[in-house]
C-alpha positions in Angstrom: -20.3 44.6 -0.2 -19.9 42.8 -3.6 -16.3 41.1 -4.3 -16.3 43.3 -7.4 -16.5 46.4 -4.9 -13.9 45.0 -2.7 -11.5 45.0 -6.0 -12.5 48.3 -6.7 -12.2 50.1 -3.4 -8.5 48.0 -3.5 -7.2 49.0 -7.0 -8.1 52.5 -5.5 -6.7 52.1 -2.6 -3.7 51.6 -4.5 -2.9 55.0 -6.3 -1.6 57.9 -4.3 -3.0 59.9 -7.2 -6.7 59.5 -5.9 -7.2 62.7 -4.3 -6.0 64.8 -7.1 -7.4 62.3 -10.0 -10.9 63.3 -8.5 -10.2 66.3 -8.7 -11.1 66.9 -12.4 -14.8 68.0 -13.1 -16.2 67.7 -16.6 -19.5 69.6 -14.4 -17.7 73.2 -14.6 -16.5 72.8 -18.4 -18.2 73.8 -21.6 -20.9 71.3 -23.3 -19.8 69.4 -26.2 -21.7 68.0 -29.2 -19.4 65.3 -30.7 -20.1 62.6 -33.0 -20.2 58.7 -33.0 -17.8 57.8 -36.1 -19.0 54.0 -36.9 -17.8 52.0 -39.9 -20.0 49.5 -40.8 -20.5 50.1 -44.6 -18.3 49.4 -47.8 -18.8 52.6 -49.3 -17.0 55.0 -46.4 -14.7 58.2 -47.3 -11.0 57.0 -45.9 -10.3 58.5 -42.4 -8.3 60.7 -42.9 -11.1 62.4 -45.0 -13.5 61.3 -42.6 -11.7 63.4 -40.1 -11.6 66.7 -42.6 -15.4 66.4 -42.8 -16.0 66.2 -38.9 -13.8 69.3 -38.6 -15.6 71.3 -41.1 -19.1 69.9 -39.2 -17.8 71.9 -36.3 -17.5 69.0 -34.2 -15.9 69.3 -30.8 -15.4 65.3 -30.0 -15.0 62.2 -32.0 -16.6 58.6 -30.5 -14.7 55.9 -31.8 -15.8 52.3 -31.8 -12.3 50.9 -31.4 -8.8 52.6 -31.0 -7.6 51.9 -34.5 -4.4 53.1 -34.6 -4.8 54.5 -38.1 -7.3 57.1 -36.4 -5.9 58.1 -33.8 -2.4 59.2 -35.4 -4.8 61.4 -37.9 -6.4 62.7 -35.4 -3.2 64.0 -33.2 -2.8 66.4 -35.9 -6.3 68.2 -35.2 -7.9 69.8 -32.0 -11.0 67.4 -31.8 -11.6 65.9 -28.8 -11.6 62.0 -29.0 -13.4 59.0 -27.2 -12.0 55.3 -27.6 -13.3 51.9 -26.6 -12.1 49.1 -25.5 -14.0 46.2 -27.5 -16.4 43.8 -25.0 -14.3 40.7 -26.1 -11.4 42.3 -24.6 -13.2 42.8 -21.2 -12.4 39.9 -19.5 -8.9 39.2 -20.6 -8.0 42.9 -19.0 -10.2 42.2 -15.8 -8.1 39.5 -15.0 -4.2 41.1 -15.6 -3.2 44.2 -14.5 -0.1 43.6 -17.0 -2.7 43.2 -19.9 -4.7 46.4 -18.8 -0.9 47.7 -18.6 -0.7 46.8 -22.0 -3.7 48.0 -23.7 -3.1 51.6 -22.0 0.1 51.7 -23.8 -0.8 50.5 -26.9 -4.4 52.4 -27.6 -3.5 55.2 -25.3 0.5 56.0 -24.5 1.2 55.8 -27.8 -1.2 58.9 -29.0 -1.7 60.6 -25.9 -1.3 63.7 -25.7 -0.7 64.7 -29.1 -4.2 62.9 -29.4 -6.8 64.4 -27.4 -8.2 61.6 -25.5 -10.6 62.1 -23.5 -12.9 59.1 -22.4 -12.1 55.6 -22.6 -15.1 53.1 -22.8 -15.2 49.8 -21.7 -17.2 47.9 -23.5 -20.8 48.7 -25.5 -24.1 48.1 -24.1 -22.8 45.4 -21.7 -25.8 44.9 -19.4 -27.8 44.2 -22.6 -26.8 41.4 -23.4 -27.4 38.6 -20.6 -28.5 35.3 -22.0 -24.8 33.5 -22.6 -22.4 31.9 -20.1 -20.0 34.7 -21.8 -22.2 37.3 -21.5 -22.5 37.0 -17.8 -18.8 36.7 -17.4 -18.5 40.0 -19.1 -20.8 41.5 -17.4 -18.7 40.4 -13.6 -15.8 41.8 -15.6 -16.9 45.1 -16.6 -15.6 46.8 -13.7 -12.8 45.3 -12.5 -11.6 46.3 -16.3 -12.2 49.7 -15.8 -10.6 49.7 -12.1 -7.6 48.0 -13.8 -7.9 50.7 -16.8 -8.0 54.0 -14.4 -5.4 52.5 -12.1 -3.1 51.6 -15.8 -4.0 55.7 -16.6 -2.8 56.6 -12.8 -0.2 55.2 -12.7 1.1 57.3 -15.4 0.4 60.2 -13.9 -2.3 60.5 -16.5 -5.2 62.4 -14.8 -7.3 63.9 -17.5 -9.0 60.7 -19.0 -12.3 59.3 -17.8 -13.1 56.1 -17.8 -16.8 54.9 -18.8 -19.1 52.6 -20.3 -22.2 53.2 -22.2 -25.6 51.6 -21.7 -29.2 51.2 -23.3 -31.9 52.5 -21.8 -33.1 49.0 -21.4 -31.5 48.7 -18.1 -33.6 51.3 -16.6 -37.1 49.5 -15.3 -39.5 52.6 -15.3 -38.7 55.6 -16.9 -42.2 57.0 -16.7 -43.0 58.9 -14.3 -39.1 59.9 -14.2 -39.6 60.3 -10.6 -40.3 56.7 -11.1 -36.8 55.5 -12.5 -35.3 52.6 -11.1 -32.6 49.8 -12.4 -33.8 46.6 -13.4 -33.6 44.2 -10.5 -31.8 41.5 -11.7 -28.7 44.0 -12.7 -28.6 46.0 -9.9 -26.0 44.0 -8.4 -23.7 44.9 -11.5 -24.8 48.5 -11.4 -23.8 49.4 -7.6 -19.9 48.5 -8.1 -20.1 50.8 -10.9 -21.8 53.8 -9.7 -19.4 53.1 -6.7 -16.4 53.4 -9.6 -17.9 56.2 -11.0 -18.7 58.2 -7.9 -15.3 57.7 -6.7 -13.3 58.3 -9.7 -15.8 61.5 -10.6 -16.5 59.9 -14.2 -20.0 59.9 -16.3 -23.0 57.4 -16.3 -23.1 57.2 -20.3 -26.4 56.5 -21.6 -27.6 55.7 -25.9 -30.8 57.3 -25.4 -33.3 57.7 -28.4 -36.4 59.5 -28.1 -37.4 58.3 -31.7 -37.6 54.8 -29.9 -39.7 55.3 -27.2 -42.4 57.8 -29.4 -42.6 55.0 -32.1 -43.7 52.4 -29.9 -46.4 55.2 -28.5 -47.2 57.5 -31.1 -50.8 57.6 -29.4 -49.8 58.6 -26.0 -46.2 60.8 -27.2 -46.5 64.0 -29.7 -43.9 63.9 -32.1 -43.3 67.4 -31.1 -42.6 66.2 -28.1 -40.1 63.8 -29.2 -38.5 66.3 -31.3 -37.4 68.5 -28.6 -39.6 71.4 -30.2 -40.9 72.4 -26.8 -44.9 73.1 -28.0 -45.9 70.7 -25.0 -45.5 70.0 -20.8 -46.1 67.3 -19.0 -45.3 67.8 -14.9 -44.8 64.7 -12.7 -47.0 64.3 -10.1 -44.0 62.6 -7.7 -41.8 65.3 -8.1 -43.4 68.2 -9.2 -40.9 69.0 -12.1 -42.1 70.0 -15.5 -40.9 68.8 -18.9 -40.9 70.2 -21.9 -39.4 67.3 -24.0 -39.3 62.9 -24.1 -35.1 63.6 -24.2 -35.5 65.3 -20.2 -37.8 62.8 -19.1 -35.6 59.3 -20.3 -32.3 61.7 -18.6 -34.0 62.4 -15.3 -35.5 58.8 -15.0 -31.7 57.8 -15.0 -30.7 60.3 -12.4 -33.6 59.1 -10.1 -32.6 55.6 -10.8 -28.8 56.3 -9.7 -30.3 58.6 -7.0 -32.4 55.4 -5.3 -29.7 53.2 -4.9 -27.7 56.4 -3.2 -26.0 58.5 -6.0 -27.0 61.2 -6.4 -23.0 62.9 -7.9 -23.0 60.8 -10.4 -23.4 62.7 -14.1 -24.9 61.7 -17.3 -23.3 61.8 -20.8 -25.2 61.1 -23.7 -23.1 58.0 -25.6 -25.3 58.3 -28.7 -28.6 59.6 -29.3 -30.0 60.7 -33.3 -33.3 60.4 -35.1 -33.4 58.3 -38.8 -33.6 59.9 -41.5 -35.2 57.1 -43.6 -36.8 53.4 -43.4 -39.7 51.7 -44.5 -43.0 52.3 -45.2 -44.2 51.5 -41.7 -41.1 53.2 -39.8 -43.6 56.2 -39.4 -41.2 59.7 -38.1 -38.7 58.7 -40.3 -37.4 61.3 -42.9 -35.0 64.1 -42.8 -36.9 66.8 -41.2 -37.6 65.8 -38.4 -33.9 63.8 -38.1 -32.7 67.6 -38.8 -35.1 68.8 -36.1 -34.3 66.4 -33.6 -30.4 67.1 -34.3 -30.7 70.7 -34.5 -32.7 70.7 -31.6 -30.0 69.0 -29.6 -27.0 70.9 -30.3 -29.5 74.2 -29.5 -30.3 72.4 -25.7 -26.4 71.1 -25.3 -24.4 74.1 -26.1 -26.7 76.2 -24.5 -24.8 78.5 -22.4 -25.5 78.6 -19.4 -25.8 75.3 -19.5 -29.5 74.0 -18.9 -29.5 70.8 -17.7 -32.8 68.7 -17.2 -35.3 69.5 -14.1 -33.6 67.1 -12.0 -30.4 67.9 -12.4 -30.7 72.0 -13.8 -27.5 73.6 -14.8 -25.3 70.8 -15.5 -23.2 69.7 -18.4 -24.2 66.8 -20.5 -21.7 65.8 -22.8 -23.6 64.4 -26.0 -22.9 62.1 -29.1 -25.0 62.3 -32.5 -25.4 59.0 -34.0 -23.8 59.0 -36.4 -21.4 60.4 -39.0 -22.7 58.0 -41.8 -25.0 56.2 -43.1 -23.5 52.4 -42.4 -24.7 49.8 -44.9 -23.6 46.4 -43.5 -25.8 47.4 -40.1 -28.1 44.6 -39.2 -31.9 45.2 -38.6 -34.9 47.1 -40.4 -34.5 49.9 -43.3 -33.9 52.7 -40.1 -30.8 51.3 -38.9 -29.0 52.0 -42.4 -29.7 55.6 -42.0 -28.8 57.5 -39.5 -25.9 59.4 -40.7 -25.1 62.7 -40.6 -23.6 62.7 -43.9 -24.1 60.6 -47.0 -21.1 57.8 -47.9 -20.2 60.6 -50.2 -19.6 63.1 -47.6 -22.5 65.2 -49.1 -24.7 66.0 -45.6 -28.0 64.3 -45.4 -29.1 67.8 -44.0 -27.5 71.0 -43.0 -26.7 71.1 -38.9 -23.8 73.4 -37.1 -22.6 71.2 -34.3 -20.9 74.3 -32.7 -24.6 75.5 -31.8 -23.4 78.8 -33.2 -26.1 78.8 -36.0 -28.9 78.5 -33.5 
């Protein structure tokens, strides 16, 4: 057993509350569609605005990059459903101090909460990404003694109703096809055990960015766009396990679950941190325009608010808790033409397309 499962299992250990805090299933509740609120551009509505626009979207949940405080006062006054993260430089500092971790809970969370409707805190972004610095690796030992001293912070305060996560790229899955296929990359694995372990035992999600428009751009031989769009007009069955898909979305889940299910979890859920199709880019960023972005999103809410829920062929009838990226187009993001547009919504507020989050329209 890894030191950073030792930590774990003690912080656990610790709280009287365990029994009860695992209680608490997000598997038996309603799907939500919420959406990833980024502010990278100069041109953005104010929040408070911000926050009228994803109310009249529909929207259930709010991702937040940050826990500004500005935010999350607005939104105590409103019934959306709110996600917060705690930024990767602030990782370590909190890994090491249950006083810091003590501290952050009260200043991001204790000061909102309950008025503010949090619901998930996330440590860190994409954390197993990025590997090639002395820091990097340091974070990356940190991530889950963070979120240990995080949930035991939340615990202590009798605070039972808050998950804690952390979202990754799809990157750290080695084979995704066949799904039946799915396994870790080897060289994290030794990361990803503690934190299944943490998320097993504290009944939280494996949160995944997963982008179908990624994976059928770099193969637009071998994937229909169809397919990548979610519009159901093709199957593909995998020979390993015999399931059926109808969609690229399923197949990049279910890899996932087989992946967790390998190493020995197989309780451990999925949400959806972000996932979105572009709605514009260059001349060679073939797929991307707004029809098929409002396809793909439409397509989406149909499959998450579906009621009863569907699931994916490994894992039928669960709930999968799902984040659109993203509210706006963000003009100071880094990268090629496709990166700048993403957004729900123009800087304006004037939607890119027309898309009922509730999944009432479809």
């Amino acid at each position: 057993m890894t030191i950073i499962s030792l930590f774990y299992l003690y912080l656990l250990a610790s709280s009287s509350r365990f029994l009860y805090f695992t209680t608490f299933s997000f598997r038996a509740t309603a799907t939500i569609i919420g959406v990833n609120y980024g502010r990278l551009g100069d041109n953005l509505p104010s929040p408070s605005r911000s926050i009228q626009l994803l109310q009249t979207m529909n929207a259930a949940h709010v991702k937040l990059y940050d826990a500004d405080h500005e935010i999350l006062q607005l939104l105590s006054t409103t019934k959306l459903e709110v996600t917060i993260m705690v930024a990767n430089h602030e990782i370590s500092a909190i890994a090491s101090s249950q006083r810091l971790a003590d501290q952050w809970v009260y200043e991001h969370i204790l000061n909102h909460y309950p008025d503010t409707m949090i619901r998930f805190v996330l440590v860190g972004n994409e954390i197993l990404s990025y590997t090639t610095t002395d820091q990097d690796k340091q974070i990356m030992k940190d991530l889950v003694p963070a979120m240990a001293r995080i949930w035991t912070s939340l615990t202590t305060e009798g605070i039972n109703d808050i998950k804690i996560g952390t979202p990754f790229a799809m990157d750290v899955v080695e084979s995704t096809f066949p799904p039946s296929t799915g396994r870790f990359k080897p060289e994290i694995v030794h990361e990803i055990v503690p934190l299944l372990d943490f998320l097993s035992g504290t009944d939280s999600l494996f949160f995944i960015d997963v982008y179908p428009y990624f994976s059928w751009s770099a193969n637009p031989m071998s994937i229909t766009l169809d397919y990548a769009l979610l519009n159901g007009n093709q199957t593909y069955t995998d020979l390993g396990s015999g399931l059926t898909y109808t969609n690229l979305l399923d197949q990049m889940l279910d890899s996932v679950f087989f992946a967790m299910a390998r190493l020995g979890y197989n309780n451990v859920m999925i949400g959806i941190a972000e996932t979105g199709w572009p709605h514009e880019g260059e001349w060679n960023e073939y797929g991307t325009n707004r029809e098929n972005a409002a396809v793909y999103n439409r397509n989406i809410v149909r499959k998450m608010t579906a009621v009863p829920p569907v699931g994916t062929p490994a894992r039928p009838g669960v709930t999968i808790p799902t984040f659109i990226f993203s509210l706006y187009d963000e003009n100071q993001k880094f990268g090629p033409e496709s990166e700048r547009h993403w957004g729900l919504l123009h800087p304006d507020g004037r939607p890119v397309y027309e898309v009922d989050l509730s999944g009432q329209a479809y």
